[in-house]
C-alpha positions in Angstrom: -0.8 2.5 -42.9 -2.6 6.0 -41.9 -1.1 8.5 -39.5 -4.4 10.0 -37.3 -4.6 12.9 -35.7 -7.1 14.2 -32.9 -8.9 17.5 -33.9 -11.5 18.5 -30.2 -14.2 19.1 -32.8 -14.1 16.8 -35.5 -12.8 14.0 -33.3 -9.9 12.0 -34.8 -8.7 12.6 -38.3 -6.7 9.7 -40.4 -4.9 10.1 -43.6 -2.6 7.8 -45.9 0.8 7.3 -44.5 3.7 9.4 -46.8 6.6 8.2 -45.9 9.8 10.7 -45.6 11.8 11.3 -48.2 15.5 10.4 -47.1 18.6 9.7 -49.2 20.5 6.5 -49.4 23.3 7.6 -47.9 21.7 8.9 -44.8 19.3 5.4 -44.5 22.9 3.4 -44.8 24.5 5.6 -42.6 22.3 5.4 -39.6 23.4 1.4 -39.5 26.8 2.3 -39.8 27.1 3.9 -37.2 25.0 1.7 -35.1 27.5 -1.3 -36.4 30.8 0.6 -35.8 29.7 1.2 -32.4 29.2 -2.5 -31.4 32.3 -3.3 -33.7 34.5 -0.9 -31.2 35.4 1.7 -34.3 36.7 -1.3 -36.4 35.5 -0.3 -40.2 36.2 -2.8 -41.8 34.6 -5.2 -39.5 31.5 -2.7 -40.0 31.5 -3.1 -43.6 32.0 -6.6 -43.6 28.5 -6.7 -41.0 27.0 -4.3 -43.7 28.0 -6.5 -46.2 26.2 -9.4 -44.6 23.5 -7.5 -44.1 23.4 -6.2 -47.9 22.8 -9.8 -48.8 20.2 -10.5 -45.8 18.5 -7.4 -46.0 18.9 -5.6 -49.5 20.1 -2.7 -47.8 21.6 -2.1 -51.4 20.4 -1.9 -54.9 21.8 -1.1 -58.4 21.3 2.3 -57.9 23.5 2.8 -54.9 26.0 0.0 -53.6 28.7 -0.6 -50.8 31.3 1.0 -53.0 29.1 4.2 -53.4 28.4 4.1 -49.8 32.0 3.7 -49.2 33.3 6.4 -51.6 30.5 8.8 -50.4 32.1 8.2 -46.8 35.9 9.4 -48.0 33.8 12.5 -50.0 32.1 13.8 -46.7 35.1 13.5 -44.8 34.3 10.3 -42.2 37.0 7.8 -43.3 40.2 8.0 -45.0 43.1 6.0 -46.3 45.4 5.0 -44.8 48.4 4.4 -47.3 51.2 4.6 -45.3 53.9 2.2 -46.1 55.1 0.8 -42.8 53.9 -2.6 -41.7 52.4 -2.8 -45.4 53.8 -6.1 -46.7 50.7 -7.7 -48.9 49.2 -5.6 -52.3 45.8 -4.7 -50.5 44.4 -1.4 -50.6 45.1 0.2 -47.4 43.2 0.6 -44.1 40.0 2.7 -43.7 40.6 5.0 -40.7 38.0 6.7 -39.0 38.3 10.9 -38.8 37.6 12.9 -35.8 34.6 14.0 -37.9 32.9 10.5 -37.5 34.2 10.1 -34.1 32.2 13.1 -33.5 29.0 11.7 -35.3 29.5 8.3 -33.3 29.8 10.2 -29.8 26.7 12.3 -30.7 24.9 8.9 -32.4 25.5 7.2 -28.9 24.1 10.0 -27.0 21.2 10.4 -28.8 20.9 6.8 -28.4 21.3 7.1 -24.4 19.5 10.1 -23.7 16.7 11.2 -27.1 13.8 10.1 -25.6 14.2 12.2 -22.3 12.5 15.4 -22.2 13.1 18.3 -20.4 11.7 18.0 -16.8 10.2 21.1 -15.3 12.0 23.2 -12.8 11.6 21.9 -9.4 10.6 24.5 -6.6 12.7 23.5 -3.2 11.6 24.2 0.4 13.0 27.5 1.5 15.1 27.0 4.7 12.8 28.0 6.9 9.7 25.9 5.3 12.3 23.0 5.3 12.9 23.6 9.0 9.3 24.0 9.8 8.4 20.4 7.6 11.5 18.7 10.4 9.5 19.9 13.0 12.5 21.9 13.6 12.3 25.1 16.2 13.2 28.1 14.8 13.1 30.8 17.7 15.2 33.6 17.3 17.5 32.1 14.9 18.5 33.3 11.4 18.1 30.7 8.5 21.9 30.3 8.4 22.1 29.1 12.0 21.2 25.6 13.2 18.5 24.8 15.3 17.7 21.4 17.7 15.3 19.9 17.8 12.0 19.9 19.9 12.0 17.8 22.4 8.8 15.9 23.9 
């Protein structure tokens, strides 16, 4: 693959595609969050998706796997245990519950989502009330721009 460029006096210019340099938890992280928000917020329905994934995909390697991924979550602050002890009858590990951190990075992963590829329009330039009035075919005898006028009739 080559990215290309267009220079105005040496026409286009192509060189070898290098791709960006981007850790592993960031590259996992992106389809997180894109798989808790079609699980509702449910993480461990997320990481049972991811998990799927993993073995479709090989989103994971030796070098980094779910547990690292996981782990690297509850470092950064965007899940947490939940160890409480009511309603906890079995020997399982606890819940996974999502911080307001990650809430935040979901709301601003779904917006950017929404809304990234809009740009930023120019400023639009309205009629002034009298040009407005004029573009009606409005009368506009003796009036001042905050009074109504009629119409003209034929």
């Amino acid at each position: 693959m080559t990215n290309k460029e267009f220079s105005p006096h040496r026409g286009f210019i192509f060189s070898k595609h290098i791709p960006e340099e981007i850790s592993h938890f960031d590259r996992v992280f992106d389809v997180f969050k894109d798989l808790l928000t079609h699980t509702s917020g449910d993480i461990e329905e997320a990481f049972e998706w991811l998990d799927m994934l993993d073995k479709e995909y090989d989103i994971f390697d030796d070098e980094y796997s779910l547990q690292d991924f996981e782990e690297d979550l509850r470092k950064r602050g965007y899940i947490r245990k939940d160890d409480s002890e009511e309603g906890n009858s079995g020997n399982g590990q606890g819940k996974n519950l999502l911080t307001p951190k990650l809430e935040a990075a979901l709301r601003e992963y779904a917006l950017d989502q929404i809304f990234g590829k809009l740009k930023k329009a120019a400023p639009v330039i309205t009629a002034l009330p009298k040009q407005a009035l004029a573009m009606n075919g409005m009368v506009k005898t003796g009036l001042t721009n905050m009074e109504t006028t009629c119409p003209q009739s034929t």
